[in-house]
N, C-alpha and C positions, 0 to 999 in steps of 0.2 A: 713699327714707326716708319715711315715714308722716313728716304732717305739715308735708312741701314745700310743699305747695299751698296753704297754711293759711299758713306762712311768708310766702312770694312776696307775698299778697295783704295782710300786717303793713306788709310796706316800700312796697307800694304804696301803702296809708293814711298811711302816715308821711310819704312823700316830699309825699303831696297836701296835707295838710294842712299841714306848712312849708313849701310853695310859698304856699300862700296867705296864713299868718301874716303871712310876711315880703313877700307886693308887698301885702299890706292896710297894714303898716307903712310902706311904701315910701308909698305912697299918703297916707297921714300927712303926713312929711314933703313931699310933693310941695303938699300944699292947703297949705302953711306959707311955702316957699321960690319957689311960683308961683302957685296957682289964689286964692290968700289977693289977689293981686292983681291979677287978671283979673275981678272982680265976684263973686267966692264969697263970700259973708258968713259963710256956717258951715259946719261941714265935712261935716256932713251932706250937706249940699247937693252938696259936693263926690261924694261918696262914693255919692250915688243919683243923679250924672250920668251918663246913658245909653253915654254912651262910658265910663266912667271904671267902670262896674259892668260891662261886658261884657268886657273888656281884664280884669277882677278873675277872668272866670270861665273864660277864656281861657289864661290863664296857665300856672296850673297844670298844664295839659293840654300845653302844651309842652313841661313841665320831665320830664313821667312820657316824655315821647318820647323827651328828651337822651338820659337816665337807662336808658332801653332802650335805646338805641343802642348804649351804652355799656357797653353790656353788663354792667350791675349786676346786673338779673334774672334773668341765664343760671344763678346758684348760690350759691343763698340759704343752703346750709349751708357750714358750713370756713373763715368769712371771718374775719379778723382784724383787728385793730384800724388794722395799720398802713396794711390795705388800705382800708378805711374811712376814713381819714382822708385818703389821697392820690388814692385813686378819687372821694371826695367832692371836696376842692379842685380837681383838675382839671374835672370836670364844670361845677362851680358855676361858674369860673371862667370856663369858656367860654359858661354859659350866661347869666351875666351882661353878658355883653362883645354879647352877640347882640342881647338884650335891649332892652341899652344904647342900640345904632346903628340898633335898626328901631324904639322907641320910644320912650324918653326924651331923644336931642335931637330931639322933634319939641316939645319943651316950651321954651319962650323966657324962662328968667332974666332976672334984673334980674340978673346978676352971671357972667360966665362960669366962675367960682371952685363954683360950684353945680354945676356938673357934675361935678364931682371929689366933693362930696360925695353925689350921690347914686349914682355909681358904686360908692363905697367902702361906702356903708352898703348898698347891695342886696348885695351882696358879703358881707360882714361879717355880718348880719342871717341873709341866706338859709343861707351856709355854718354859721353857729351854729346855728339851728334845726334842718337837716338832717341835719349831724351826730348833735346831742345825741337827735335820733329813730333815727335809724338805731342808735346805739349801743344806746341803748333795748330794741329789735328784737332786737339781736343779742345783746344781754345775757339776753335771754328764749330765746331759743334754745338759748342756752348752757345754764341751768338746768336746761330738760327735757329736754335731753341727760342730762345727770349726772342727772336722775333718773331717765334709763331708759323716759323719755315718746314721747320722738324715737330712734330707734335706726337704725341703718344696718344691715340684715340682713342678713347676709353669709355665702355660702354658702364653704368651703375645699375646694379639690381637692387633697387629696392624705394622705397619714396618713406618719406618723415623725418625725422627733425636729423637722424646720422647722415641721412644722404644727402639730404641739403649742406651739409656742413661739409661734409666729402669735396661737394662741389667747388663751393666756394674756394674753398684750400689747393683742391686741384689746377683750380685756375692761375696760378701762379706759380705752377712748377712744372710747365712745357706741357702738362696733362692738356687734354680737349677731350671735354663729354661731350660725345656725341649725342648720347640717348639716357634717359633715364626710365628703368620697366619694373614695375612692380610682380610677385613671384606669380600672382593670378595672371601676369599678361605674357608668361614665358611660353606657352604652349604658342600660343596665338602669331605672336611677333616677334620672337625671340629669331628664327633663320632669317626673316624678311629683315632686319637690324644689321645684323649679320653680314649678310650679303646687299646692302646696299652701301653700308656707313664703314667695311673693310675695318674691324677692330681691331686692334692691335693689344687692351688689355679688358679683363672684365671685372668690376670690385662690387665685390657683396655687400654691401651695406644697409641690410631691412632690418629695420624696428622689432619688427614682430618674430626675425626669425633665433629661434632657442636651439641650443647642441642638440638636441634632440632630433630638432627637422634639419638642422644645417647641414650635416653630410648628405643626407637624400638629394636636395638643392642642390649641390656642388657637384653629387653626380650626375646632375640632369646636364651639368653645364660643359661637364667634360668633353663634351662632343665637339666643343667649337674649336678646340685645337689652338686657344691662345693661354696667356697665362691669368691665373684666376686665384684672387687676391679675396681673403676677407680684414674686416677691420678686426684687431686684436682688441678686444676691450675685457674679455675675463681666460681664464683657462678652459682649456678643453679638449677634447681628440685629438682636435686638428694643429693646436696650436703645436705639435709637435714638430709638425713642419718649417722652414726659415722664414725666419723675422725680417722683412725691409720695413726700411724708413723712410720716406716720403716726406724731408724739412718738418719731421718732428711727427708725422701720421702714422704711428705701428701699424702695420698692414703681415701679416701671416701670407706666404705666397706656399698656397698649397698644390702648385704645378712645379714645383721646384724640390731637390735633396740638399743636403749636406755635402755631398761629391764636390768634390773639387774639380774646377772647369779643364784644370791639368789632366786630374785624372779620368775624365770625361773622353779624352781626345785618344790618351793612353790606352785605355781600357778599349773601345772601339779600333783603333787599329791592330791593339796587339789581340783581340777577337778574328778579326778577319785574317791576321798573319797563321794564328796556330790553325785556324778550322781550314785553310786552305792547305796547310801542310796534312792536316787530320787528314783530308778526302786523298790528296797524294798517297799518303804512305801507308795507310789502311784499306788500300782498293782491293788487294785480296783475300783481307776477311771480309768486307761488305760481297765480294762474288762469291766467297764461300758461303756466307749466312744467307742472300737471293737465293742459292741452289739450295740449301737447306729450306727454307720458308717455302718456295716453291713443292719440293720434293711431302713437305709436311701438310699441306691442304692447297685445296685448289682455289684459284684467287688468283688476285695482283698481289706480287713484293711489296710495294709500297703503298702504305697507309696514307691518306691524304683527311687532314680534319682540318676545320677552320676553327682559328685560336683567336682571342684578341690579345694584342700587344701593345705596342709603342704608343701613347697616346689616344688608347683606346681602338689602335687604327686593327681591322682582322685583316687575317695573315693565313696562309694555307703551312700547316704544320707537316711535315714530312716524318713516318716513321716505318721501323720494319713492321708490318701487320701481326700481331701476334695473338688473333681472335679467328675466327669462323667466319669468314662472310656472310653478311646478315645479321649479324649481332647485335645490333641496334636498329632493325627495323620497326623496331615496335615504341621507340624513345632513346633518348640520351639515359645510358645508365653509366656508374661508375663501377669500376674491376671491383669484384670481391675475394677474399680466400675461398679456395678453391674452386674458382669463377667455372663453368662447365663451357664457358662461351670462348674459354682460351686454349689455344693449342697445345702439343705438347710440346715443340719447340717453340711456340711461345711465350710457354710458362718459363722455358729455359733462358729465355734472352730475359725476358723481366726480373727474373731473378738478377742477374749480371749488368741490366741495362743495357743491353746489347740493342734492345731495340730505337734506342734513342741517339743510335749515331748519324743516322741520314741528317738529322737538323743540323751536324756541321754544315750542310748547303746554306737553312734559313741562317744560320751566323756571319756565311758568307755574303748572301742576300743584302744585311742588313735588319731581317725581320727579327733575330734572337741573339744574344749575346751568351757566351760561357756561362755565365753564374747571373743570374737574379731569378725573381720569383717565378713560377713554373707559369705556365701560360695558361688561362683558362675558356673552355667554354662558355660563349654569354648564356646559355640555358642556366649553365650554373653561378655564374656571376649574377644575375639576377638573383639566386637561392640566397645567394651567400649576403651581396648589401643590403637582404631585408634585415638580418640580424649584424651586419656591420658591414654600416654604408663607408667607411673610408678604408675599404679595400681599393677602391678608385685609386687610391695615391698610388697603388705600385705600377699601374699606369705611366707612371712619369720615368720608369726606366724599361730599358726592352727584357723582357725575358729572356730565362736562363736554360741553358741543357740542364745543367743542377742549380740545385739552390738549397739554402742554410736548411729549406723546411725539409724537401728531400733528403738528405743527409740527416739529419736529427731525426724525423719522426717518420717519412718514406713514403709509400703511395696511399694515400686518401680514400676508402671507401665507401665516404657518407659524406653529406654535405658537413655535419658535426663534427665529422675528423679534419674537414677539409677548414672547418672553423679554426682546432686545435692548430692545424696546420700556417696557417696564417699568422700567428700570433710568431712563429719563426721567420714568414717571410718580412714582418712588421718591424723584426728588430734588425733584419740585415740592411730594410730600409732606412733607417735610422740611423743607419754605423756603417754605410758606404766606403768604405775603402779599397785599394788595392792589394794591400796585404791582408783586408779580411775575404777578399779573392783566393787567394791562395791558400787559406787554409779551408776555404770550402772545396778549392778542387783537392787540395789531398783528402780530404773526405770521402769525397766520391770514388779517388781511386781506391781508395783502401774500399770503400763498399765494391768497386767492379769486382778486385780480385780475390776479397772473401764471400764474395755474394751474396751479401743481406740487401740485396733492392730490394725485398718483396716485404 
């Protein structure tokens, strides 16, 4: 949507600036209730002491953290009042409470009664202001919406009596179709649309298409890297993905998870924090396994193959080589028991997984994440959506070093295993969580250090 960006950086100034209101007021009361009697004479004094003006500029900068964390920033259009008000309380609430125990009882009252009111009023203060800005924000959003400023440009696939009606509907809720293309005219004009008309969503909507052809479709669509909606009218595969509403339109947003946009923001940092400690503190077993791998066939240390990932986008996967050079000169094959194409210290790190620690870099990178579904070959992504096209969905998170399917049923032999195998990574999709993160990675350690990788 034109004008996200413009958005995003509204609430960002809102949020800074009633961060600051309210601990400059804080600060008020604080030269009142304490510094009033610690030798402050005036509150100026108070207010350009060197700790007390640094801690002011500080602040703020915390609060825009929570606030991301929290994944307020993740989607600055569609929000509603109620979410606003309950995503505000909660945040404040915790963020006050933080606040609280790391700097305001380092302040010593004359009355222990004083700390209850400066809890309440940081509270009270901060949430008023933040609100009444954010509301602000979104109230302005709203406007240029309804006036056709802000538009959601939306391409429809499909022509007959649903897409028409799609239209019509859409036209009244800041939606703009740009284009409407039937599934015969996707090859043809589907990029040229694309890159002329800058889409921002695409909605499925054909007569003729049945669960049957509709994932194929969907994956033809994946490519365009926006999000892609079909109309919910019966049950099906897909409908397993989230439901939006569109002023009463069920619409299934099959680029979307269940993950919570908290733990979206969570889970991507705290990836990046542990995989750059990984590469830290594990530097000399990675020199010890290079001099191993080296010592055990001749070749490059590092395996380099192209994976696809995030959004369909490929990615160059990093691993320790644990094959024969030349092992696939002849086609993409997959490792079998007692593959003759793997080394003997190769066979030892795949047992252990040893081979798969260089991707703490792709984690770093951004191309793979600790835990979700293993990354695959398009030679074999293509094998596999002949017999199930909504493999596409795991698409919409980045791959994992582990994942639920690795740890339950381990490495893939056959495309049919790699089928079996799916139906694990399908349910981890499904039940995204952070705590279902962690009991996949004790999984994995428990397979490192009993060694049933293989």
């Amino acid at each position: 949507m034109s004008g996200g960006g413009r958005q995003t950086l509204k609430y960002l100034a809102a949020d800074f600036l009633s961060a600051s209101m309210a601990w400059m007021m804080f600060n008020v009361l604080r030269y009142y209730e304490v510094a009033l009697y610690l030798g402050f004479g005036r509150l100026s004094d108070y207010m350009t002491y060197k700790v007390v003006w640094e801690v002011q500029l500080c602040v703020p900068f915390f609060w825009i953290v929570l606030y991301y964390f929290s994944g307020y920033y993740n989607r600055t259009f569609g929000k509603s009042g109620m979410d606003d008000f309950f995503g505000t309380l909660l945040s404040v609430a915790l963020g006050t409470t933080v606040l609280f125990f790391i700097i305001v009882l380092n302040d010593i009252p004359y009355s222990f009664e004083v700390y209850y009111r400066f809890f309440f009023f940081l509270f009270g203060v901060h949430f008023a202001l933040t609100y009444l800005f954010r509301t602000l924000v979104t109230a302005d959003g709203r406007r240029r919406v309804r006036r056709g400023e802000w538009v959601i440009r939306t391409l429809i696939i499909g022509r007959g009596e649903t897409a028409d009606s799609i239209c019509r509907h859409l036209s009244e809720t800041g939606y703009r179709v740009q284009a409407c293309l039937g599934e015969d005219e996707i090859d043809s004009r589907l990029n040229g649309i694309l890159a002329d008309e800058r889409i921002d969503e695409i909605i499925v909507a054909a007569d003729s298409t049945d669960h049957d052809r509709l994932p194929a479709l969907l994956y033809s669509l994946y490519h365009c890297k926006c999000p892609l909606k079909i109309v919910a009218t019966k049950p099906g595969p897909l409908s397993r993905a989230r439901l939006s509403n569109i002023r009463g339109l069920p619409l299934v947003d099959v680029t979307d998870n269940n993950f919570s946009e908290a733990g979206k923001n969570i889970k991507l940092w705290t990836d990046k924090l542990v995989a750059a400690l990984a590469l830290i503190i594990l530097l000399p077993l990675y020199i010890y396994i290079m001099c191993r791998v080296r010592r055990d066939s001749p070749g490059p240390v590092i395996f380099r193959q192209e994976r696809t990932g995030y959004r369909g986008k490929p990615f160059m996967m990093y691993k320790f080589r644990t094959m024969f050079v030349g092992a696939e000169d002849s086609g993409p094959l997959l490792a079998s028991d007692n593959d003759a194409r793997v080394t003997p210290f190769g066979r030892f790190m795949r047992k252990y997984r040893l081979d798969e620690l260089p991707q703490f870099w792709n984690v770093l990178r951004g191309d793979m994440s600790l835990v979700g579904p293993r990354p695959e070959r398009k030679h074999f992504i293509d094998l596999i959506v002949r017999q199930a096209p909504w493999y596409y969905l795991l698409h919409n998170v980045r791959p994992g070093i582990t994942s639920l399917g690795m740890v339950k049923y381990g490495y893939a032999h056959s495309v049919e295993q790699m089928l079996e195998r799916l139906e694990y990574d399908m349910l981890y999709y499904e039940n995204m969580s952070l705590g279902f993160d962690l009991t996949i990675l004790a999984y994995t350690v428990r397979t490192v250090f009993t060694g049933k990788g293989v």
